[in-house]
N, CA, C and O atoms as a Tripos MOL2 file, in Angstrom:
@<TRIPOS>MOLECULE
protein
  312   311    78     0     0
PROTEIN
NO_CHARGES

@<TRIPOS>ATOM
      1 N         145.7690   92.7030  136.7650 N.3       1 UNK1
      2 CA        145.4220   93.7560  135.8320 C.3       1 UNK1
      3 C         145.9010   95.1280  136.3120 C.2       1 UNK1
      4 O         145.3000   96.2020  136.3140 O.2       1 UNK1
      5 N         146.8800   94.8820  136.6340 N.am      2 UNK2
      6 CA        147.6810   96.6620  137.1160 C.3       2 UNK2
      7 C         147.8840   98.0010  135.8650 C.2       2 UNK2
      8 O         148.0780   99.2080  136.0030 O.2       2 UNK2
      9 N         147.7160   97.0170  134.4880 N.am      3 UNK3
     10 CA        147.7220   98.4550  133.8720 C.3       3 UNK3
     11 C         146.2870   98.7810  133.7990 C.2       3 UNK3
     12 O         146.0450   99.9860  133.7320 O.2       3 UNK3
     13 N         145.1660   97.8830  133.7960 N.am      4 UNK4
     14 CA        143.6780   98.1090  133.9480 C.3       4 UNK4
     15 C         143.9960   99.7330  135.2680 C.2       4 UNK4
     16 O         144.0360  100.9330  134.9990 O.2       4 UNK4
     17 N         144.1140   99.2160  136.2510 N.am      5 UNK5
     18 CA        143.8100  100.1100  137.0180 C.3       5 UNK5
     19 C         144.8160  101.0060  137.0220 C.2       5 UNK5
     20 O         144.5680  101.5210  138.1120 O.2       5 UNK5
     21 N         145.6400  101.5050  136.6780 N.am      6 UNK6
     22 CA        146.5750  102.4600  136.7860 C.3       6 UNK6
     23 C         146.0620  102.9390  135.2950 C.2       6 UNK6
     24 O         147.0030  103.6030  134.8580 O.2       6 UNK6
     25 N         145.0240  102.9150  134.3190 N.am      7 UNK7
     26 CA        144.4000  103.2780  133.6260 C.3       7 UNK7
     27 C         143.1150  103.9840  134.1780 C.2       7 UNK7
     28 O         142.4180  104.7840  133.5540 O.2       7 UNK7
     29 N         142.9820  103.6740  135.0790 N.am      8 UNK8
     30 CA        141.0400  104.0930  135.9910 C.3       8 UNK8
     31 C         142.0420  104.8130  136.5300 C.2       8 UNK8
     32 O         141.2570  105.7610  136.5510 O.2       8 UNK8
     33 N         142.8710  105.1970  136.9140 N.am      9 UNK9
     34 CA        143.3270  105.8920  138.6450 C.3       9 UNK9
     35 C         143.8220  107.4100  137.4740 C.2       9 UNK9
     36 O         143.6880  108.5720  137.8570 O.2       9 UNK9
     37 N         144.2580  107.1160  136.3750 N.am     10 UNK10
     38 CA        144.8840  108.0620  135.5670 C.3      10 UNK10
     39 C         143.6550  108.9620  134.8530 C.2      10 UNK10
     40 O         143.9470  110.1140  134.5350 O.2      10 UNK10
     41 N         142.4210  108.5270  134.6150 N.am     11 UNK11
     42 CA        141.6170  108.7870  134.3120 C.3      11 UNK11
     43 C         140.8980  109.3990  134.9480 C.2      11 UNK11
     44 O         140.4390  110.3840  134.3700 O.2      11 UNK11
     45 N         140.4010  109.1480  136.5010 N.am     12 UNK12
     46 CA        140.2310  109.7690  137.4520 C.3      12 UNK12
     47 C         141.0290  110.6140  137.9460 C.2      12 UNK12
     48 O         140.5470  110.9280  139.0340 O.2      12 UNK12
     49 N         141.7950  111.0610  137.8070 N.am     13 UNK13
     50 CA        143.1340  111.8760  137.7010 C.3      13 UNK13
     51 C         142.7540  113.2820  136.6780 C.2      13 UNK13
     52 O         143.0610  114.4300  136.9980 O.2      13 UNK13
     53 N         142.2640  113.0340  135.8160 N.am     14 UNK14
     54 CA        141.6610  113.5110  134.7710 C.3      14 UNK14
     55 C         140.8110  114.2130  134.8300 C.2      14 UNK14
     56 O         141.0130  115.4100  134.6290 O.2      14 UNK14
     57 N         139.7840  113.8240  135.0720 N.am     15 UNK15
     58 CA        138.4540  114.0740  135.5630 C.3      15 UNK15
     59 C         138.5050  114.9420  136.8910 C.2      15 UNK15
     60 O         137.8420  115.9730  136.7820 O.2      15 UNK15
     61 N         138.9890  114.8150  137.8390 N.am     16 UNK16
     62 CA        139.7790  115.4420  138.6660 C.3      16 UNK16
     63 C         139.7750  116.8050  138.2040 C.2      16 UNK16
     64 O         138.8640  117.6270  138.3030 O.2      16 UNK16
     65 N         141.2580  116.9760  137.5280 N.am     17 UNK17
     66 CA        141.4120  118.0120  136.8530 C.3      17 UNK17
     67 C         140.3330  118.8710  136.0580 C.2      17 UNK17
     68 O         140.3070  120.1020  136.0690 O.2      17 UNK17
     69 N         139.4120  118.0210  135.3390 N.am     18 UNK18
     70 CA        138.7250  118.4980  135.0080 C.3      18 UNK18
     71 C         137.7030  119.6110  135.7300 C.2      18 UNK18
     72 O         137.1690  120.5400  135.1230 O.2      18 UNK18
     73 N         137.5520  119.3300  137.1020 N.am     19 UNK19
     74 CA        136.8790  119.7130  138.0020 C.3      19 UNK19
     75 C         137.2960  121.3560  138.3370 C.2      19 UNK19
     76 O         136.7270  122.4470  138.3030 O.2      19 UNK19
     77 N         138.7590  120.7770  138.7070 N.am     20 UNK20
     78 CA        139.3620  121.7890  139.1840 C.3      20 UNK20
     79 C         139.8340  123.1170  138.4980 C.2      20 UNK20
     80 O         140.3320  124.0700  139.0970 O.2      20 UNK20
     81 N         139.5130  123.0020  136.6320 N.am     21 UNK21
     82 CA        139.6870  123.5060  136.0770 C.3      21 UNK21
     83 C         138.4370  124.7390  135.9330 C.2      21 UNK21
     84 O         138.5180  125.9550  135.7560 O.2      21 UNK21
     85 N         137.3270  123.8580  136.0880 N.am     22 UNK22
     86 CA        136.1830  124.6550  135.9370 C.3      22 UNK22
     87 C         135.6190  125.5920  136.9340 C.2      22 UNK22
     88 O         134.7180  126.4150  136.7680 O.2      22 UNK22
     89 N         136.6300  125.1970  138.5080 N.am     23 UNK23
     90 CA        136.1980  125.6000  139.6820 C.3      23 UNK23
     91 C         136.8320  127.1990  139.1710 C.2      23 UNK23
     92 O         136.2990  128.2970  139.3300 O.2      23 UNK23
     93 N         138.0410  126.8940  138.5700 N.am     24 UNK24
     94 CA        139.1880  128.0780  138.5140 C.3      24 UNK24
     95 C         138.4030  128.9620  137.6110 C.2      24 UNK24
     96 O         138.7510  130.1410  137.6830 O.2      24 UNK24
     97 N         137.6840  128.7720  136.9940 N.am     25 UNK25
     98 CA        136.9880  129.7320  135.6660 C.3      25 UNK25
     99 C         135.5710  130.2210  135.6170 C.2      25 UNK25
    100 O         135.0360  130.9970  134.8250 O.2      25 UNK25
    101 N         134.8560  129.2590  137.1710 N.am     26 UNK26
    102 CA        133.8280  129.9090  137.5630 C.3      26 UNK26
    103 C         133.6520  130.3110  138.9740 C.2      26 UNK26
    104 O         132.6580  129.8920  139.5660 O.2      26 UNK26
    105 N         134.4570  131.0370  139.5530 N.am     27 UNK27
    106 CA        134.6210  131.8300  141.1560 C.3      27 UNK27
    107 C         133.5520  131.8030  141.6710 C.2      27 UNK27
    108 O         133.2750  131.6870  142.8650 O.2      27 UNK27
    109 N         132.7100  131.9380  140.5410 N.am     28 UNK28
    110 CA        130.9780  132.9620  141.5430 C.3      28 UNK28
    111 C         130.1540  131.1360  141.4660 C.2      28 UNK28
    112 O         128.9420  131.3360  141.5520 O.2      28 UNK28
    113 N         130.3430  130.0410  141.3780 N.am     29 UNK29
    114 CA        129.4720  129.1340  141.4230 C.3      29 UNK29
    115 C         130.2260  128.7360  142.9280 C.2      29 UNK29
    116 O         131.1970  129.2500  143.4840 O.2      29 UNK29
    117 N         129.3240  127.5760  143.3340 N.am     30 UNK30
    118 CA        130.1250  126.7010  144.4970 C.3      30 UNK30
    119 C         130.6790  125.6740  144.1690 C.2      30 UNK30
    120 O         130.2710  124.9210  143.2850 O.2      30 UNK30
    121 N         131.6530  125.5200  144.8240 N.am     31 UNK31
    122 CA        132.9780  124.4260  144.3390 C.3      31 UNK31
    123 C         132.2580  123.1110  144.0410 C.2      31 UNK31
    124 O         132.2650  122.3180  143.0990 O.2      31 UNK31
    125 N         131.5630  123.2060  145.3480 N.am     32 UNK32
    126 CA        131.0800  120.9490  145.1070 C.3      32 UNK32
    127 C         129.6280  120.9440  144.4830 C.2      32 UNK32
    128 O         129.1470  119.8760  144.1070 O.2      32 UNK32
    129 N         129.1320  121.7800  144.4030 N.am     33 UNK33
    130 CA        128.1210  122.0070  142.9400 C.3      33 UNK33
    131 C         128.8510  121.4220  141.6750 C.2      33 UNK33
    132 O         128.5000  120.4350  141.0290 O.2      33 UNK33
    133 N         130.3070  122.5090  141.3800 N.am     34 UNK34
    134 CA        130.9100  122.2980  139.8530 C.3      34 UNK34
    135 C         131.1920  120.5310  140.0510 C.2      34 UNK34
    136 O         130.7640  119.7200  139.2300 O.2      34 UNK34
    137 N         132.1620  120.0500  141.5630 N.am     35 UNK35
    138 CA        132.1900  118.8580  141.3730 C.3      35 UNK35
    139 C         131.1970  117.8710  141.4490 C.2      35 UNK35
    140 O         131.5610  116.7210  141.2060 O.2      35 UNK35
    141 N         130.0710  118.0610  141.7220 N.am     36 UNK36
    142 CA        129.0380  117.5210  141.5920 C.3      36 UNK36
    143 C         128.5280  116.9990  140.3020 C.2      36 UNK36
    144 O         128.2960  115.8400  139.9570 O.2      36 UNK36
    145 N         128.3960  118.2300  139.6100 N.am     37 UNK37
    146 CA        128.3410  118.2090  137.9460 C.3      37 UNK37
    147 C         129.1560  117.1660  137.2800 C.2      37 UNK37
    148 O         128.6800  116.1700  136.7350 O.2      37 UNK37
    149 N         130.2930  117.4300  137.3520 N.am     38 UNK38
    150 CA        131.4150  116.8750  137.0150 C.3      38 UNK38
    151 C         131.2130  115.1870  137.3020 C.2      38 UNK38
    152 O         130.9770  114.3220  136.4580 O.2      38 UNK38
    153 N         131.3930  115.0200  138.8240 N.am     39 UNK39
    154 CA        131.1090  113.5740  138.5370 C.3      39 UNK39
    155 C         130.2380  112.6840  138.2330 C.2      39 UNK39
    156 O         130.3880  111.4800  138.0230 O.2      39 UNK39
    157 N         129.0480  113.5170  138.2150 N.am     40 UNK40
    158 CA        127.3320  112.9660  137.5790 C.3      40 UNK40
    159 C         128.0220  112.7180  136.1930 C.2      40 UNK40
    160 O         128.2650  111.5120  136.1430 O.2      40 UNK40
    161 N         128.4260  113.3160  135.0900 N.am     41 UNK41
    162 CA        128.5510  113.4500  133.8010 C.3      41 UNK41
    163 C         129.6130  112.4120  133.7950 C.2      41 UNK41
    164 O         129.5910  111.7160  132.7800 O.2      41 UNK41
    165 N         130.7270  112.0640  134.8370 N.am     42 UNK42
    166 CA        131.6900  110.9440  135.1400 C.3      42 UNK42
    167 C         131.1560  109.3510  134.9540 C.2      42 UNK42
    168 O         131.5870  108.4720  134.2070 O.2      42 UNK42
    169 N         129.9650  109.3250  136.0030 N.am     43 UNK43
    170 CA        128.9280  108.5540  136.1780 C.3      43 UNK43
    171 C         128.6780  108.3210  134.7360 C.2      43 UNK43
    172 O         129.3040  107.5400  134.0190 O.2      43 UNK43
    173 N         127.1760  109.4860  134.2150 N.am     44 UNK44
    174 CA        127.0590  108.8410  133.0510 C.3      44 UNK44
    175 C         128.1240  108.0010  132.2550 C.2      44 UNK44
    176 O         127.8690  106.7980  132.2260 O.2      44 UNK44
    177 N         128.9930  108.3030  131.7610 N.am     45 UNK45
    178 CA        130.1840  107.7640  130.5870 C.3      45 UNK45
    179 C         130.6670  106.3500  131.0600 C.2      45 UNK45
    180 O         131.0250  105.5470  130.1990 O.2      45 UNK45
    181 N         130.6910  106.0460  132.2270 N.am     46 UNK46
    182 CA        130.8500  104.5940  132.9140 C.3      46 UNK46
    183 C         130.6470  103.6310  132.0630 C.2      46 UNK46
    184 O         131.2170  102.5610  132.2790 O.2      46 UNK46
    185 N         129.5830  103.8070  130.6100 N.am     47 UNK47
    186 CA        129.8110  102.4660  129.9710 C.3      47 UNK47
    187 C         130.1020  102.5750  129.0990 C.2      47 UNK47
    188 O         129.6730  101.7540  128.2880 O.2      47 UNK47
    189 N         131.0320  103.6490  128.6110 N.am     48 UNK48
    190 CA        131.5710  104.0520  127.5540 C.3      48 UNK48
    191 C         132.3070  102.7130  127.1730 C.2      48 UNK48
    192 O         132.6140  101.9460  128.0860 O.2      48 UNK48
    193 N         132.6170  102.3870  125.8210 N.am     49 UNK49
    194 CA        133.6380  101.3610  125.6410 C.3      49 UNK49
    195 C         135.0700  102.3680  125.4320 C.2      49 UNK49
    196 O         136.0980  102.4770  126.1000 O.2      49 UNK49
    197 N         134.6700  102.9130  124.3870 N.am     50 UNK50
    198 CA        136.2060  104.3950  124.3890 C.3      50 UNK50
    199 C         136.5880  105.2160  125.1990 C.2      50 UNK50
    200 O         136.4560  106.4350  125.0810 O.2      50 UNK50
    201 N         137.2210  104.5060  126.3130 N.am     51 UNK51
    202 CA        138.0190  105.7360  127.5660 C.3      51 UNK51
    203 C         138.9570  106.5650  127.2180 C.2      51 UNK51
    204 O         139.6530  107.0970  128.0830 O.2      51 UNK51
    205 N         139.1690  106.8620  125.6430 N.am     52 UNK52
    206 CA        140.3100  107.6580  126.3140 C.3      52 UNK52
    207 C         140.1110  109.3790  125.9570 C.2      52 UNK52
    208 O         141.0740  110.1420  125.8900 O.2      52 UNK52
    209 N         138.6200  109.8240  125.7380 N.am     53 UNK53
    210 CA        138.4470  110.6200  125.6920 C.3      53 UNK53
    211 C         137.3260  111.2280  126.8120 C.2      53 UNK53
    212 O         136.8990  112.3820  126.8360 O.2      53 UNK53
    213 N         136.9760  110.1270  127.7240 N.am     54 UNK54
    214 CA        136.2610  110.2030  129.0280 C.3      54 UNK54
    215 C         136.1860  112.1420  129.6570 C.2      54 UNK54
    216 O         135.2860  112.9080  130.0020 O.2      54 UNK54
    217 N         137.4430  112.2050  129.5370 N.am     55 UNK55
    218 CA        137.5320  113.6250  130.6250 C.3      55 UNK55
    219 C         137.6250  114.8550  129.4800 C.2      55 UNK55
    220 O         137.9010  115.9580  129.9540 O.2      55 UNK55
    221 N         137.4660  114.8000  128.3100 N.am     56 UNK56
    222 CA        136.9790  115.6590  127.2630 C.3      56 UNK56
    223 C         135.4010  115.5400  127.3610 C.2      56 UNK56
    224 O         134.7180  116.4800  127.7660 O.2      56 UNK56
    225 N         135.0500  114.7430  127.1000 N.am     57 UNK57
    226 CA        133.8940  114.8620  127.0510 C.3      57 UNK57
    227 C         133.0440  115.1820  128.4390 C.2      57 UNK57
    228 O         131.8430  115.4290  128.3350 O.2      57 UNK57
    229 N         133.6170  115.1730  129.5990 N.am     58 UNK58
    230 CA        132.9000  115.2860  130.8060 C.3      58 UNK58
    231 C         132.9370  116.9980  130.9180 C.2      58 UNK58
    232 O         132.0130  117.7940  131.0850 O.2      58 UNK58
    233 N         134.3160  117.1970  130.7620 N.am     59 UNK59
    234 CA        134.2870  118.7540  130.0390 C.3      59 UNK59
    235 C         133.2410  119.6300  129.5750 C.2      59 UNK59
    236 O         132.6480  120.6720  129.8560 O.2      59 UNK59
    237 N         133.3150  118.4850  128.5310 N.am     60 UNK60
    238 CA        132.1500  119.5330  127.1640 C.3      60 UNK60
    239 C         130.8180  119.6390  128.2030 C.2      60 UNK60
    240 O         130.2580  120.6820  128.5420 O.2      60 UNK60
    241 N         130.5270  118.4690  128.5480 N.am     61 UNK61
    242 CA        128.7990  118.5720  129.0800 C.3      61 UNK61
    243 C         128.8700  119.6000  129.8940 C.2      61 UNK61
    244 O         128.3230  120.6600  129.5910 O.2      61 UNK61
    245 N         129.5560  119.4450  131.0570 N.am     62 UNK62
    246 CA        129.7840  120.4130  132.2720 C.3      62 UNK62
    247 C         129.6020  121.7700  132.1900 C.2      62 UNK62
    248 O         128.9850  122.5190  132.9470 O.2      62 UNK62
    249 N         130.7310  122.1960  130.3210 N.am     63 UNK63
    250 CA        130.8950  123.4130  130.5130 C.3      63 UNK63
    251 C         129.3980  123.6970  130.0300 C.2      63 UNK63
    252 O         128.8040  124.6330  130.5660 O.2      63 UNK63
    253 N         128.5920  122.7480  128.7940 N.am     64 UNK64
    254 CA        127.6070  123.3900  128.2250 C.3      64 UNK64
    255 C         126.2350  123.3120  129.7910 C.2      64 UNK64
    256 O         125.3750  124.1870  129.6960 O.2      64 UNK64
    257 N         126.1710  122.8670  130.3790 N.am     65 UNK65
    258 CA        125.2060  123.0780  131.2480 C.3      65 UNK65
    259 C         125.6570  124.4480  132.2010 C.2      65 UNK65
    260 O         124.8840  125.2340  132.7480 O.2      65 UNK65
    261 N         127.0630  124.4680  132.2160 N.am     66 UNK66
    262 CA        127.1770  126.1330  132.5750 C.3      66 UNK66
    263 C         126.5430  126.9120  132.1960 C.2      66 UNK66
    264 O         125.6750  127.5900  132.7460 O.2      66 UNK66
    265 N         127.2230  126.8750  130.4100 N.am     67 UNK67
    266 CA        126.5960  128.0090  129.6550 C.3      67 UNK67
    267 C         125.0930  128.0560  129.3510 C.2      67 UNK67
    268 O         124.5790  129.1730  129.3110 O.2      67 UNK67
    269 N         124.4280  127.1190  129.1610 N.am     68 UNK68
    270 CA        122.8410  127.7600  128.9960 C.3      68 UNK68
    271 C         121.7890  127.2990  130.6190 C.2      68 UNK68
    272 O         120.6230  127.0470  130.9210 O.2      68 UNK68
    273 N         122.9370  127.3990  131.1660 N.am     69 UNK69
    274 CA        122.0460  127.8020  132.4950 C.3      69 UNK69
    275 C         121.5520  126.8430  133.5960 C.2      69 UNK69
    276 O         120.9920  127.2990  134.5930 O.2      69 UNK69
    277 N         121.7250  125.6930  133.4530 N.am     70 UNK70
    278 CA        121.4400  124.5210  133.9890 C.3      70 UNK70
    279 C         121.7340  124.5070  135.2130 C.2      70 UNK70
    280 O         121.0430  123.8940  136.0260 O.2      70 UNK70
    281 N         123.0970  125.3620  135.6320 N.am     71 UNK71
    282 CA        123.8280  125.3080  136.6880 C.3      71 UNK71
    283 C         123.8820  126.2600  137.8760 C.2      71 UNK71
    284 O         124.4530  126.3430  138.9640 O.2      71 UNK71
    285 N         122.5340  127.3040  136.7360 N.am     72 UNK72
    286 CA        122.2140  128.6830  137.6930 C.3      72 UNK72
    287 C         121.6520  128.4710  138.7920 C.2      72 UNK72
    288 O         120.8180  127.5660  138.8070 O.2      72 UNK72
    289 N         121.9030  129.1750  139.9700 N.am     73 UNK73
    290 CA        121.2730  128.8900  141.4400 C.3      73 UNK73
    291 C         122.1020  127.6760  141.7880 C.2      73 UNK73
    292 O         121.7670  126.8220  142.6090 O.2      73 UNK73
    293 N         122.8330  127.6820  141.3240 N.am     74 UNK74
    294 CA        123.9200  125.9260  142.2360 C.3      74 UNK74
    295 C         124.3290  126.5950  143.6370 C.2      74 UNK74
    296 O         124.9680  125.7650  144.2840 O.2      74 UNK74
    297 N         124.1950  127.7200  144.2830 N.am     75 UNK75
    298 CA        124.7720  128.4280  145.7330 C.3      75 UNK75
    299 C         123.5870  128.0130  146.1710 C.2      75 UNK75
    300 O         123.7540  127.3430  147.1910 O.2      75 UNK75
    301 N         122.2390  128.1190  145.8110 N.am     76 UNK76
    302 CA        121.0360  127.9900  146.3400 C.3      76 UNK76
    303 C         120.5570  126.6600  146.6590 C.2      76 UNK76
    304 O         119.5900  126.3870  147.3710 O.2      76 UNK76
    305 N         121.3890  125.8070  146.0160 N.am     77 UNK77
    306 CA        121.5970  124.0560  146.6700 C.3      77 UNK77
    307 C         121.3820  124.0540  147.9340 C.2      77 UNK77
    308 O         121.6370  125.0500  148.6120 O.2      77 UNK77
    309 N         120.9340  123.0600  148.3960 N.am     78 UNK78
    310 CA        120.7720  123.0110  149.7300 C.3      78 UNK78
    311 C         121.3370  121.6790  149.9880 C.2      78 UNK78
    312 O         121.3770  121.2380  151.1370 O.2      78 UNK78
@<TRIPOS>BOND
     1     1     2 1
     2     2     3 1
     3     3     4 2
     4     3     5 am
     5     5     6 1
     6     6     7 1
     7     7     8 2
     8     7     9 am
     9     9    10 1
    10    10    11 1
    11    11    12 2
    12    11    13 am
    13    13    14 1
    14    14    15 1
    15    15    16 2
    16    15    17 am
    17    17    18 1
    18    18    19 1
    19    19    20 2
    20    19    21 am
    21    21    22 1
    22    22    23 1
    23    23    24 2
    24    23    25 am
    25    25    26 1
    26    26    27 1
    27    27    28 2
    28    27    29 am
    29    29    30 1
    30    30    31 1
    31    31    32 2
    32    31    33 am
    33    33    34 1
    34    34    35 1
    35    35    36 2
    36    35    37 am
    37    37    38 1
    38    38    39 1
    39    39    40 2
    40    39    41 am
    41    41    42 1
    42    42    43 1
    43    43    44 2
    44    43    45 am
    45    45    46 1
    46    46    47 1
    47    47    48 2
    48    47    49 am
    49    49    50 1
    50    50    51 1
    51    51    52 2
    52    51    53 am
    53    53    54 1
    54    54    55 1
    55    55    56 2
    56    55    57 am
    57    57    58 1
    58    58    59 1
    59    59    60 2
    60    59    61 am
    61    61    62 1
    62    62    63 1
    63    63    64 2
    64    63    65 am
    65    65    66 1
    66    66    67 1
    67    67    68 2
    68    67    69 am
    69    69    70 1
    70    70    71 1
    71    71    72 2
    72    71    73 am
    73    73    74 1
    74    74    75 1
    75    75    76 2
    76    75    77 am
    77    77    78 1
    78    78    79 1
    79    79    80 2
    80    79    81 am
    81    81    82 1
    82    82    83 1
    83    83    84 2
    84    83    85 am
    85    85    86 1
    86    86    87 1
    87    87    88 2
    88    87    89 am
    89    89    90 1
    90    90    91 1
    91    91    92 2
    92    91    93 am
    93    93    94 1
    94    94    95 1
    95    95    96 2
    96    95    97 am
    97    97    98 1
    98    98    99 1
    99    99   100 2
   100    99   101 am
   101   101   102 1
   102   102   103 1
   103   103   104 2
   104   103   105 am
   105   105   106 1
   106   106   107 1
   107   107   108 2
   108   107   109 am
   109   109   110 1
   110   110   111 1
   111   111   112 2
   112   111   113 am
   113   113   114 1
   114   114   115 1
   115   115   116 2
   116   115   117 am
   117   117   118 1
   118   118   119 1
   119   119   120 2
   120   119   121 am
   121   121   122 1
   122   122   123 1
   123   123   124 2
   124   123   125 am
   125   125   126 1
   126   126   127 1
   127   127   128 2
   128   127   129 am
   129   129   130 1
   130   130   131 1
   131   131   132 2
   132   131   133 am
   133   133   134 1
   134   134   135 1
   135   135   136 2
   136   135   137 am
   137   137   138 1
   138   138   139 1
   139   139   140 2
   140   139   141 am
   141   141   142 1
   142   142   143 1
   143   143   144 2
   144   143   145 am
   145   145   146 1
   146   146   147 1
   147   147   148 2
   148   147   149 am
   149   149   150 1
   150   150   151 1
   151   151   152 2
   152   151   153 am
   153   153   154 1
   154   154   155 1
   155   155   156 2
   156   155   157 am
   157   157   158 1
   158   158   159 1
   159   159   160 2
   160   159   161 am
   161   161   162 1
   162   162   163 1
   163   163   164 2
   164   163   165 am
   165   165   166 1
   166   166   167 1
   167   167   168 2
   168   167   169 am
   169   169   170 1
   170   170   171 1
   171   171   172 2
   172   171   173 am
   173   173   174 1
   174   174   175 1
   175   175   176 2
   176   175   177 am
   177   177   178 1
   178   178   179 1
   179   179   180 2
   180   179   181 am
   181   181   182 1
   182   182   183 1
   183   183   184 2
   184   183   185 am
   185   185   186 1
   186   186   187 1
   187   187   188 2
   188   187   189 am
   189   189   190 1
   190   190   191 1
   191   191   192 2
   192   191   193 am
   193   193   194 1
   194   194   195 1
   195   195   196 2
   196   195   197 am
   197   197   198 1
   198   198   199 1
   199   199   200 2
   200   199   201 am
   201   201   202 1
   202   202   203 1
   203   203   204 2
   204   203   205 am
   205   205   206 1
   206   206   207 1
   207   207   208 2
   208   207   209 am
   209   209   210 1
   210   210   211 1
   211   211   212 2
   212   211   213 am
   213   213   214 1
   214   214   215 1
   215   215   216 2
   216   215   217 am
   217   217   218 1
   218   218   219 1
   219   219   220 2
   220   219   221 am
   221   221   222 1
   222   222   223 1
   223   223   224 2
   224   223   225 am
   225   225   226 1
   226   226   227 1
   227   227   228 2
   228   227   229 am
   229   229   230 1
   230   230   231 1
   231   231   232 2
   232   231   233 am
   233   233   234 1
   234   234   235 1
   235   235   236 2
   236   235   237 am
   237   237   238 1
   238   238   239 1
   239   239   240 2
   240   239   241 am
   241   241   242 1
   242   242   243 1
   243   243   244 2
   244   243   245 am
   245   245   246 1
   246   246   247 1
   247   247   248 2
   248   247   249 am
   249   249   250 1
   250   250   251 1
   251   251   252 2
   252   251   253 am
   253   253   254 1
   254   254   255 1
   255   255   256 2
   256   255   257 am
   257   257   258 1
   258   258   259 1
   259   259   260 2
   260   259   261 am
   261   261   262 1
   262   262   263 1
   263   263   264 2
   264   263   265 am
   265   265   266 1
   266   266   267 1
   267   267   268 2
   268   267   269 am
   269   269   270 1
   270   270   271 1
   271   271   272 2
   272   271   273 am
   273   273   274 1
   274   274   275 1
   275   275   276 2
   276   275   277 am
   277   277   278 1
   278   278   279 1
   279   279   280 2
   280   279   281 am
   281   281   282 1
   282   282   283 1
   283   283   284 2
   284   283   285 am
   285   285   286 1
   286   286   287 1
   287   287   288 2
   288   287   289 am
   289   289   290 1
   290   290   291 1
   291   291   292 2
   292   291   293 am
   293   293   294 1
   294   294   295 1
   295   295   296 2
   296   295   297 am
   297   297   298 1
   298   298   299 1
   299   299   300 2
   300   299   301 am
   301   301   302 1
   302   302   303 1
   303   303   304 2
   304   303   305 am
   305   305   306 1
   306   306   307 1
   307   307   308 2
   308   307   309 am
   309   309   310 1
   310   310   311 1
   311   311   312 2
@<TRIPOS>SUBSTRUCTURE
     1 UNK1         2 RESIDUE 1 A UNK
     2 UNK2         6 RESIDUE 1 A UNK
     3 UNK3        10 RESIDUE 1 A UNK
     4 UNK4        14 RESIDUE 1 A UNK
     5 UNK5        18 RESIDUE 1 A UNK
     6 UNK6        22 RESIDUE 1 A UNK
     7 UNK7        26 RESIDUE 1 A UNK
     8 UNK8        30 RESIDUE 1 A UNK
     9 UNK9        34 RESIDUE 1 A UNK
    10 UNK10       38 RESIDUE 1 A UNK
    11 UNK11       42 RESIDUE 1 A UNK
    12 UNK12       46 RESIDUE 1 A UNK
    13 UNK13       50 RESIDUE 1 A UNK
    14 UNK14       54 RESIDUE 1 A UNK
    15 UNK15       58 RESIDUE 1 A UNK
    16 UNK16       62 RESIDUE 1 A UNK
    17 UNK17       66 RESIDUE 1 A UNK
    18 UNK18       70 RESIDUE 1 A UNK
    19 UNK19       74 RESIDUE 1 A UNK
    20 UNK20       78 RESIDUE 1 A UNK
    21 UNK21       82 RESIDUE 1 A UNK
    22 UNK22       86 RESIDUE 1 A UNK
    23 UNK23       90 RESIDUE 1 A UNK
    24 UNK24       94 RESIDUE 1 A UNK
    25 UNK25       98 RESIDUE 1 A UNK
    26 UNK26      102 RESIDUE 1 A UNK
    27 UNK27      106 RESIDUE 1 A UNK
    28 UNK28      110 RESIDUE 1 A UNK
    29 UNK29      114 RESIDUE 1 A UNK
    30 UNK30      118 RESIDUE 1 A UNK
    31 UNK31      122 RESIDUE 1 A UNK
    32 UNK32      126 RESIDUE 1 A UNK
    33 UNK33      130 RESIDUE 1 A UNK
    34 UNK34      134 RESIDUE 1 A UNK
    35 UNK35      138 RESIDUE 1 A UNK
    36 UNK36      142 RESIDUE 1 A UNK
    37 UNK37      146 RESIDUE 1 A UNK
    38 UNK38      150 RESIDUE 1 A UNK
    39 UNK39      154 RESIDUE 1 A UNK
    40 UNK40      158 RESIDUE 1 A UNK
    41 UNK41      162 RESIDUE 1 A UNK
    42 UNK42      166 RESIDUE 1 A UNK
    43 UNK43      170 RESIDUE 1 A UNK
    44 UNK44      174 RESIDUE 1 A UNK
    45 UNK45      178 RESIDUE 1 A UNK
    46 UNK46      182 RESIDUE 1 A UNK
    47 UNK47      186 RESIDUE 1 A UNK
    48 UNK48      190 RESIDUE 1 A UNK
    49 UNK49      194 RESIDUE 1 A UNK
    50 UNK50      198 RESIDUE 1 A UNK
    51 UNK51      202 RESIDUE 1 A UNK
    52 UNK52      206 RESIDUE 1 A UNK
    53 UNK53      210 RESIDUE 1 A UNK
    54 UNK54      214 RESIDUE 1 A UNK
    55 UNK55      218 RESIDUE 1 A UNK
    56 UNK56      222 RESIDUE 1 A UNK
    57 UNK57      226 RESIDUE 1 A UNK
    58 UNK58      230 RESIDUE 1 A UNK
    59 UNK59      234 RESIDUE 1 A UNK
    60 UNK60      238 RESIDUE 1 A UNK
    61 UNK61      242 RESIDUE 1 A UNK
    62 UNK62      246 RESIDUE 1 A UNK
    63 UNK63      250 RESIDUE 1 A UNK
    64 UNK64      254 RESIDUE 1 A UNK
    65 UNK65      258 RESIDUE 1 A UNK
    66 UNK66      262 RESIDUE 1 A UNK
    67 UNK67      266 RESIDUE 1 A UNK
    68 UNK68      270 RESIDUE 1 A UNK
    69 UNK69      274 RESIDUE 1 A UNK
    70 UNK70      278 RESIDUE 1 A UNK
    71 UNK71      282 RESIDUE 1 A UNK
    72 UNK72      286 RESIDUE 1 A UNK
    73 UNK73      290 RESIDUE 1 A UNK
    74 UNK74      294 RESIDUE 1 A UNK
    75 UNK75      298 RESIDUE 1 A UNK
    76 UNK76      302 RESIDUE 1 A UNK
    77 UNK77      306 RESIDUE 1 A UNK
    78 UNK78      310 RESIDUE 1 A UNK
């Protein structure tokens, strides 16, 4: 099943990006907080049957727990 997984590796690839996108657009949070976020919301979608919108939607959650606050005090992580 090599396109199976060169489908997961591309996807994670994705998601990835996704990360790194959000790191770039929020300076003042901490990096492995945002990736933290990111791959919890990764996690959830795991039983998605429709992958191919996986790293849109990990997006959306991520950014909306930015915006109304969910994510405030993520430096204060311990």
């Amino acid at each position: 099943m090599p396109e199976a997984r060169d489908k997961h590796e591309a996807e994670q690839q994705a998601v990835g990006g996704v990360a790194e996108r959000l790191i770039a657009k929020h300076p003042e949070l901490d990096q492995s907080y945002i990736r933290e976020l990111v791959q919890a919301e990764y996690e959830h979608l795991q039983q998605a049957k429709l992958r191919d919108y996986i790293p849109v939607l990990v997006e959306h959650a991520v950014k909306q727990d930015l915006k109304t606050g969910r994510a405030k005090g993520s430096s204060d992580r311990g």
